[in-house]
N, C-alpha and C positions, 0 to 999 in steps of 0.2 A: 596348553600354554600358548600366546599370543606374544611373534615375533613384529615385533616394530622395529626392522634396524639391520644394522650389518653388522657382524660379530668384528673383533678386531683384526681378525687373520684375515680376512675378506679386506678387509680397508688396505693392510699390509701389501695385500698379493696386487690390488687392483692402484694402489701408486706406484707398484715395485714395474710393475708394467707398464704403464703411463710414462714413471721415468726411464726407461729402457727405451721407448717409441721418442721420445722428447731427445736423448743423447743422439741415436740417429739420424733424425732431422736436424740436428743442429749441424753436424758431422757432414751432411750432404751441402748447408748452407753454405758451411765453411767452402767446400770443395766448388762449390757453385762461384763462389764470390776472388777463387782464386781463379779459375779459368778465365773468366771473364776481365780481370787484370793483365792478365797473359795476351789474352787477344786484344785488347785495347792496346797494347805496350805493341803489338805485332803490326797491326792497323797503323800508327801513327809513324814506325819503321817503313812500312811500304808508302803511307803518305809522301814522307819525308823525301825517301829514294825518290819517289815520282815528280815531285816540286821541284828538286834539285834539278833529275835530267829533264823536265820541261824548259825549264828556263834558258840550260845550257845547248839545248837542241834547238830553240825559237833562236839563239845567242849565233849558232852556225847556219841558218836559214836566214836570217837578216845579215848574216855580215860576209856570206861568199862562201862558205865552209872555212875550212881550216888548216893554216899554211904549215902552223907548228906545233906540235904537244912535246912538253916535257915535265914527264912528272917525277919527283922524289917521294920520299915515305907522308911526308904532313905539307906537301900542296903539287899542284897542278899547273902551270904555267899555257897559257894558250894563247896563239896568234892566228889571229882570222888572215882572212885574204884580204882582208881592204886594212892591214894592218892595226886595228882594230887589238887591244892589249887587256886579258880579263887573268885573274888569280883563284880559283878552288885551292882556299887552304883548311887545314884542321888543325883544331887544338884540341887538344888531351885535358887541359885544367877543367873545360866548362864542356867538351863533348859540342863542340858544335863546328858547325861545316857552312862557312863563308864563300861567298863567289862574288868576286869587287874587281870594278876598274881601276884606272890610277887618280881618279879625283873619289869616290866613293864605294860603298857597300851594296851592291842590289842585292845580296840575297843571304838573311843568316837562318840556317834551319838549327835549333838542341834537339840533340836526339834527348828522347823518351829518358827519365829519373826509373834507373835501373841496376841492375848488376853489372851493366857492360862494363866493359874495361874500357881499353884504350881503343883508338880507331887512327888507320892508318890507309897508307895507299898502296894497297898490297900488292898488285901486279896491273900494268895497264897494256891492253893486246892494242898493234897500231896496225891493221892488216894491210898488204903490199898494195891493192886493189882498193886500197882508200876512200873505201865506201861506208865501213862500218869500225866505229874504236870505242873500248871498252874500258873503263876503270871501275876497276874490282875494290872496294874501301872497303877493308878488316875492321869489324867492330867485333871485338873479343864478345864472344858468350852472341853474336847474332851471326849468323851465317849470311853467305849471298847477300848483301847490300852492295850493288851491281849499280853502275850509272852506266847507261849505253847514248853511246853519242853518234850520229848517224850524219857523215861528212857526206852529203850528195858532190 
């Protein structure tokens, strides 16, 4: 007898495997393609923090340090030494984080389209030694987004 071919159970076993190898690879894509969102969304968080405290540390180096901080939960009020007047405020509707004079906006950063919740000014350290002050901005669902601001 003269086989030309593959019986039908052979065809069976040999997609039934194929598709078993095929669900796992797609299953790792998936997992691939989430990580990678996560850390893009993580990257653009630490961007973010870094923009922000550049700006505001170039902000205490060009204008003398800083005579006054007072911050509440959704802004930051700061007075340089050459009396010089800037606002860090946040809003909750659009998730984003402003730092303005009193004629304009120099700097609006949106956090990252996410789960975060709300973001807030969660605690700001003003150390006695007036060398280093810290505000700590609560962004629900991210930890540590830290502005450190360095009064020489």
């Amino acid at each position: 007898m003269n086989k030309k071919g593959f019986t039908i159970i052979e065809l069976i076993i040999s997609v039934s495997i194929l598709t078993i190898v095929m669900v796992f690879a797609l299953n790792l894509l998936v997992v691939l393609k989430e990580q990678e969102t996560s850390l893009d969304t993580d990257t653009d968080m630490i961007l973010n923090q870094a923009f922000v405290s550049k700006k505001i540390n170039g902000d205490i180096i060009k204008n003398g340090g800083i005579k006054l901080l007072n911050c509440t939960t959704t802004k930051c009020d700061f007075t340089f030494n050459n009396d010089v007047k800037k606002t860090l405020t946040l809003t909750n509707n659009k998730k984003t984080i402003k730092y303005e004079n009193e004629e304009n906006v120099e700097l609006t950063r949106t956090l990252p389209q996410s789960t975060y919740g709300n973001i807030k000014v969660l605690e700001f350290f003003n150390y006695t030694s007036g060398t280093l002050r810290i505000i700590t901005i609560n962004v629900e669902g991210y930890s540590d987004y830290k502005i450190e601001l360095l009064d020489y």
